[in-house]
FIBA-545936 format. One record per residue (C-alpha): residue in one letter; x, z, y; residue number from 1. Coordinates in steps of 0.001 Angstrom, whole numbers, plus 500000, padded with zeros to 6 digits. Each point is the difference from the previous one (the first is absolute). Layout:
  residu       X       Z       Y  num
       A       X       Z       Y  NUM
...
//
This chain:
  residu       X       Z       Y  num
       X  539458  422368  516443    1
       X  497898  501845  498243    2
       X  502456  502642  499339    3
       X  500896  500014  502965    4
       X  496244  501025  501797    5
       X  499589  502777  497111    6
       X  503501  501655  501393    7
       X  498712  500027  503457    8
       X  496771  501604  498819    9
       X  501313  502446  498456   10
       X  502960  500785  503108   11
       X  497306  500052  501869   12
       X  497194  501939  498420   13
       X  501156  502213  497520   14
       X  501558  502637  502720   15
       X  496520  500223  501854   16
       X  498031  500814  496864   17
       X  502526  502781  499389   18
       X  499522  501406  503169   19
       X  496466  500667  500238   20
       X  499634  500467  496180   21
       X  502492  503486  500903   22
       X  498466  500378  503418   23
       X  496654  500056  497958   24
       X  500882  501993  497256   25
       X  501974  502468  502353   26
       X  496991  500817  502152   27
       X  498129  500532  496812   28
       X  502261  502111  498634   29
       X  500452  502066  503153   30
       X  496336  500396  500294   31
       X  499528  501262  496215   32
       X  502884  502716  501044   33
       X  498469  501411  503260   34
       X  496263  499858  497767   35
       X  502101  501955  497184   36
       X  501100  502618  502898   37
       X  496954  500175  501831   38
       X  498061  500563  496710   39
       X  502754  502846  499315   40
       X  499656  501977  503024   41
       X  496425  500178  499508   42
       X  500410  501333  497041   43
       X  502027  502697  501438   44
       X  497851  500514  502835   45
       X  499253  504006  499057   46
       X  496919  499998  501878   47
       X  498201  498210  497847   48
       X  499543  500385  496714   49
       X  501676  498284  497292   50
       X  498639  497750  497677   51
       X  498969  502639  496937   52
       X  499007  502898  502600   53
       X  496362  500808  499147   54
       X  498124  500129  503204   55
       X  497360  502143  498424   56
       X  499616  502643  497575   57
       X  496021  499866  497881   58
       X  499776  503622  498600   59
       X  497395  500411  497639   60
       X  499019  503667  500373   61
       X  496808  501597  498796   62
       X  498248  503090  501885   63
       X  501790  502610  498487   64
       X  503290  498791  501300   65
       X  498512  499286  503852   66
       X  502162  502358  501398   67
       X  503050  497955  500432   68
       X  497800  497372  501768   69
       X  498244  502287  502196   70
       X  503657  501177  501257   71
       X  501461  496748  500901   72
       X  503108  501085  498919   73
       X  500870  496214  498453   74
       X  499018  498266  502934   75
       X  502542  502179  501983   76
       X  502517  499629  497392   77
       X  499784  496241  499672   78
       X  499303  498966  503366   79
       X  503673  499859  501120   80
       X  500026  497319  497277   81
       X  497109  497839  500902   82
       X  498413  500744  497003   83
       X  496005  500961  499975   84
       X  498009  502301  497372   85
       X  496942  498583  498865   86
       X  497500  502499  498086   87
       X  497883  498671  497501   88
       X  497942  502494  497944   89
       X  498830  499840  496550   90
       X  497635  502551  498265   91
       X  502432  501094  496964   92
       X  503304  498636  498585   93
       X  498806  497340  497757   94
       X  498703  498215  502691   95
       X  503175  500631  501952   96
       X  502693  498409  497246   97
       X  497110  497129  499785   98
       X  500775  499190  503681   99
       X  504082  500348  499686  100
       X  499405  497535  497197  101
       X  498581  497103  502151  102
       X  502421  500306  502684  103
       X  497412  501839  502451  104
       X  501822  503427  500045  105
       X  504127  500801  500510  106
       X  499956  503694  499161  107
       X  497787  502923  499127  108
       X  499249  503496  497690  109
       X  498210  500508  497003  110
       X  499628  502138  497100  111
       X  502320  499731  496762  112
       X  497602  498093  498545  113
       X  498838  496652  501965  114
       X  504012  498498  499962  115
       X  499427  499964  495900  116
       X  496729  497972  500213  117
       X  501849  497868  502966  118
       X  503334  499058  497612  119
       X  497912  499372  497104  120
       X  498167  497763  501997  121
       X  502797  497784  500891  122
       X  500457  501593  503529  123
       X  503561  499916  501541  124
       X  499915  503538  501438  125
       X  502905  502305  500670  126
       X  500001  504041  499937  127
       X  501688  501263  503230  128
       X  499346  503919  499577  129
       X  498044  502514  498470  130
       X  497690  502150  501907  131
       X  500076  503647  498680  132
       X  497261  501097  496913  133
       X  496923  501619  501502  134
       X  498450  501407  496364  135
       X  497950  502191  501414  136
       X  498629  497436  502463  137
       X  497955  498077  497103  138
       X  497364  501023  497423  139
       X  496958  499429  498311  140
       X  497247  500948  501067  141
       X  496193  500528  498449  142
       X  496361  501089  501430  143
       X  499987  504047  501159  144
       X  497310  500100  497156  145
       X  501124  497570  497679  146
       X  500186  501373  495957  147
       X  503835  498323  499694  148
       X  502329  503534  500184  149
       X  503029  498686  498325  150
       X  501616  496720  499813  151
       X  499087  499584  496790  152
       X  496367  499742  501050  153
       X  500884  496961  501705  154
       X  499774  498221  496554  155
       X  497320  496702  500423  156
       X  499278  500753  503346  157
       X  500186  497617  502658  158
       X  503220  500772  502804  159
       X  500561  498353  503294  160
       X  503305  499160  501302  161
       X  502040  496394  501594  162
       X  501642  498294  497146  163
       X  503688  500049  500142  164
       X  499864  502879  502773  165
       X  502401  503476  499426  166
       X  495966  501232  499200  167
       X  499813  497492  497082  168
       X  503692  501011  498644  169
       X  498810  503613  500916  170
       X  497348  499849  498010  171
       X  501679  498515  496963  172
       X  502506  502855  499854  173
       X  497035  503282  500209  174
       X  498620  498111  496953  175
       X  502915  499628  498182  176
       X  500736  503713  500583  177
       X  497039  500745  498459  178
       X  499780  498203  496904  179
       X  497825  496722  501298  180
       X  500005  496243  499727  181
       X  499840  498308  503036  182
       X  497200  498016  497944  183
       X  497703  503341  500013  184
       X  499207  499691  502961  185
       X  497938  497377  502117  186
       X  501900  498762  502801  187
       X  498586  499112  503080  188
       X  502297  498188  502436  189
       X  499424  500752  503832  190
       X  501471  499912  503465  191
       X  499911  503643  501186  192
       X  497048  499066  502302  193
       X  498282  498503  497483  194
       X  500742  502874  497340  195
       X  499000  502550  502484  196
       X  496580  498661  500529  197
       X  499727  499637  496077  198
       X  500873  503399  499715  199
       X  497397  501646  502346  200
       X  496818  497814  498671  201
       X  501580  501160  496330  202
       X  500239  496524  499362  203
       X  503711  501517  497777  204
       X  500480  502962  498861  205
       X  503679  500396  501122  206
       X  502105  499054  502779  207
       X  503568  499336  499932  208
       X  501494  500410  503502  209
       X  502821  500988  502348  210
       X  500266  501632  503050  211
       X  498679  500132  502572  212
       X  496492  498692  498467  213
       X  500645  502445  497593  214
       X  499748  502926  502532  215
       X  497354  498682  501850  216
       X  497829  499273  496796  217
       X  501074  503849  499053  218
       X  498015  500825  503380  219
       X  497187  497617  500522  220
       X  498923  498389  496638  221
       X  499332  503291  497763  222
       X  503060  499005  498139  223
       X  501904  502441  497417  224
       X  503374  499036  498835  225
       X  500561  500345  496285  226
       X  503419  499554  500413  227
       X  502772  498820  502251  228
       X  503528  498551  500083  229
       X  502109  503242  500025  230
       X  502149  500037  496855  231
       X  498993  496284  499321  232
       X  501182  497974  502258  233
       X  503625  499382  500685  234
       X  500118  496666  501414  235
       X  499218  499477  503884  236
       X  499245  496624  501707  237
       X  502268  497329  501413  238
       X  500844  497849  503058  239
       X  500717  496494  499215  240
       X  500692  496573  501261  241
       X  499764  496483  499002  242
       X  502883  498848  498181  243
       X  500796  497475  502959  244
       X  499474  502378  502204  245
       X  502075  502709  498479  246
       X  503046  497326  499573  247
       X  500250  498578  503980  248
       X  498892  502826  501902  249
       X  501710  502748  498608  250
       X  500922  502019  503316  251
       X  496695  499311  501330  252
       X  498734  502299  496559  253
       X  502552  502353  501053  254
       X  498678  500994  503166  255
       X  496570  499848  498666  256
       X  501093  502676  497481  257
       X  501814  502009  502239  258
       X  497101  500244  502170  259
       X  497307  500846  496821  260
       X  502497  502757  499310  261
       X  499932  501448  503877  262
       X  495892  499669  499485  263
       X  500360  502211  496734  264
       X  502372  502529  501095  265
       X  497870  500506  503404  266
       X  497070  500027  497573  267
       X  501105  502917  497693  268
       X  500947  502381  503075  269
       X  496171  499026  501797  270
       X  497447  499524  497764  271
       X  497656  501372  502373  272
       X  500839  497421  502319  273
       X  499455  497658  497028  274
       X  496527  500912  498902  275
       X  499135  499845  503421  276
       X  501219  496545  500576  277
       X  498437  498269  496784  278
       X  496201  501684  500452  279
       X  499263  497170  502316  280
       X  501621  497477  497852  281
       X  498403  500440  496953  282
       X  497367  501313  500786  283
       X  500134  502990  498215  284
       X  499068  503607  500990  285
       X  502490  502706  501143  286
       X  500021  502278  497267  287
       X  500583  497319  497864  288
       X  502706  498228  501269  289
       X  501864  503218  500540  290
       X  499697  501008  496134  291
       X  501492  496370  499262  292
       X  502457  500690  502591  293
       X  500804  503324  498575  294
       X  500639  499135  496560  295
       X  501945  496464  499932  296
       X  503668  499960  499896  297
       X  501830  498254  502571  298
       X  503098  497667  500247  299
       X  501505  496709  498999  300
       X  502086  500042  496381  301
       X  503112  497882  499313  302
       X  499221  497429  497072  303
       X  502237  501339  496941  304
       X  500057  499980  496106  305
       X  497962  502821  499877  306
       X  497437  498187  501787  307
       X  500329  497032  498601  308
       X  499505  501430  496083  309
       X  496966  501888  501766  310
       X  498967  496363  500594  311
       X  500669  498442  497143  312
       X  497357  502831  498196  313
       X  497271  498745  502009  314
       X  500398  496268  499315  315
       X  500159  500754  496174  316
       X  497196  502010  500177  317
       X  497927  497087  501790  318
       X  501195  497683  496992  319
       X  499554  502157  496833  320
       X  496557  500345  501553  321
       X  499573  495857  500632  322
       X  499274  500570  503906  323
       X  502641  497850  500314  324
       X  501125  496893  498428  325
       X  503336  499990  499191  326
       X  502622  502687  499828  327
       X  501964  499909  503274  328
       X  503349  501746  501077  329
       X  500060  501724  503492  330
       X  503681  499541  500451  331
       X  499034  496158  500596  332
       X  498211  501084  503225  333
       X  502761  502422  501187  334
       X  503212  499345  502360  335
       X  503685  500965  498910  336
       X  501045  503222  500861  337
       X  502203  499373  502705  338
       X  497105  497807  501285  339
       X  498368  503566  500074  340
       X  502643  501967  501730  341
       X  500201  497217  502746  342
       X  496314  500083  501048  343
       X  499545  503844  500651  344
       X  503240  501617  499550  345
       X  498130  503438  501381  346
       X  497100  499906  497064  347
//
């Protein structure tokens, strides 16, 4: 009997369950499909952009670079992309790298020497180009009347310059040429602001500087230059990125490079135009910024062995000297080749 009831049950029963358990099951499965598709056109939905696209761009610039900002030329350039250019400005490199380092900057230029004192530090930086040496565009500068005549003379005295600027690796190499310790001398470590106001209440005795505060302290601060860059310097500055950056936005660095090379080449053929346009931004007189203008090399440079040995000089002179921790290796910091050719074919 019992038997009997169980078989009934289960004639009974067992095709219902079935049914819904596959109508169930099939209207979930159906749903997770369309959710897949929907999800998928989205995704290809070209007007927006796509899950890695930056919306922004933070360039870290300082004044000597304003140029490019004061043209607009990225905002026109990256608009059709949806991607914005914020400008943050710092007063020197050091502070620059500091920023890329915490996250709060994507891209921006500095001399040769800030990236060594960033990748010693631990920071995950990439080079993305060289920006063309401008020796005669730095110097070292002492009182009109000041008794120091050679560089020699500058032994024990007290100089003024930003640690880990091109003025600091600048200054390493005219003392070296001429038979000094880095040790004579009494280092005084200043933002150019800062160093220029030492300067004038004679607070130093030398000043360590690049265009165009050198020019305008050649004008307005009674300032003689023992001796400048020309013959010294071989290595120019450098635009670089955030490793992350660098990696997922690579045609976004493109155009940004393409467009810093349009601002140089205009630049070289009008530097009247130039001076003109960065008197009110700096703040700097006429005459002066035209003499900076007048002597500073233009152009972008394509990152290449050369270069990169150039490179490698400065970081081992920063750690024979102990400004820097360890020994470091600049090719750790720099993209593959092709990498290279692929972000600014025209550089």
């Amino acid at each position: 009997m019992i038997s009997l009831r169980f078989n009934r049950f289960i004639a009974e029963w067992v095709p219902l369950i079935q049914a819904r358990f596959f109508i169930f099951f099939g209207a979930f499965f159906t749903g997770l499909c369309l959710s897949l598709l929907l999800a998928s056109c989205t995704a290809n939905n070209s007007d927006k952009p796509t899950q890695n696209q930056a919306s922004v761009v933070r360039f870290g610039y300082q004044k000597t670079l304003i140029l490019i900002k004061r043209k607009g030329v990225l905002e026109k350039r990256l608009q059709p992309e949806k991607v914005s250019v914020q400008w943050i400005e710092f007063p020197a490199g050091p502070q620059l790298l500091e920023a890329m380092n915490v996250g709060s900057i994507d891209f921006g230029a500095t001399g040769e020497s800030p990236p060594i004192f960033a990748q010693a530090a631990g920071a995950s930086l990439t080079y993305i180009a060289g920006i063309a040496p401008n020796p005669a565009g730095e110097a070292i500068l002492v009182p009109q009347n000041s008794p120091i005549k050679t560089v020699a003379d500058l032994k024990g005295k007290k100089i003024a310059f930003q640690k880990g600027s091109s003025a600091h690796y600048f200054l390493v190499q005219v003392l070296e040429k001429a038979g000094l310790q880095y040790s004579d001398i009494q280092p005084v470590s200043l933002p150019p602001a800062d160093a220029r106001a030492a300067f004038v209440k004679g607070s130093v005795d030398a000043w360590s500087i690049w265009d165009p505060f050198y020019a305008a302290a050649e004008k307005n601060t009674n300032a003689r230059t023992l001796i400048d860059g020309t013959g010294i310097n071989k290595q120019g500055g450098f635009y670089l990125a955030s490793r992350k950056f660098a990696n997922e936005q690579p045609q976004i660095v493109k155009a940004m490079l393409e467009e810093i090379q349009k601002i140089e080449d205009w630049s070289d053929k009008n530097r009247e135009a130039v001076a003109e346009t960065l008197v009110a931004a700096l703040g700097i007189d006429l005459e002066s910024m035209k003499k900076a203008t007048f002597r500073r090399k233009f152009g972008v440079v394509p990152i290449n062995e050369k270069l990169i040995t150039e490179q490698q000089k400065v970081a081992d002179t920063f750690h024979k000297l102990k400004l820097i921790p360890k020994q470091i290796d600049v090719k750790a910091a720099m993209l593959k080749p092709e990498q290279y050719a692929a972000l600014s074919p025209k550089i």
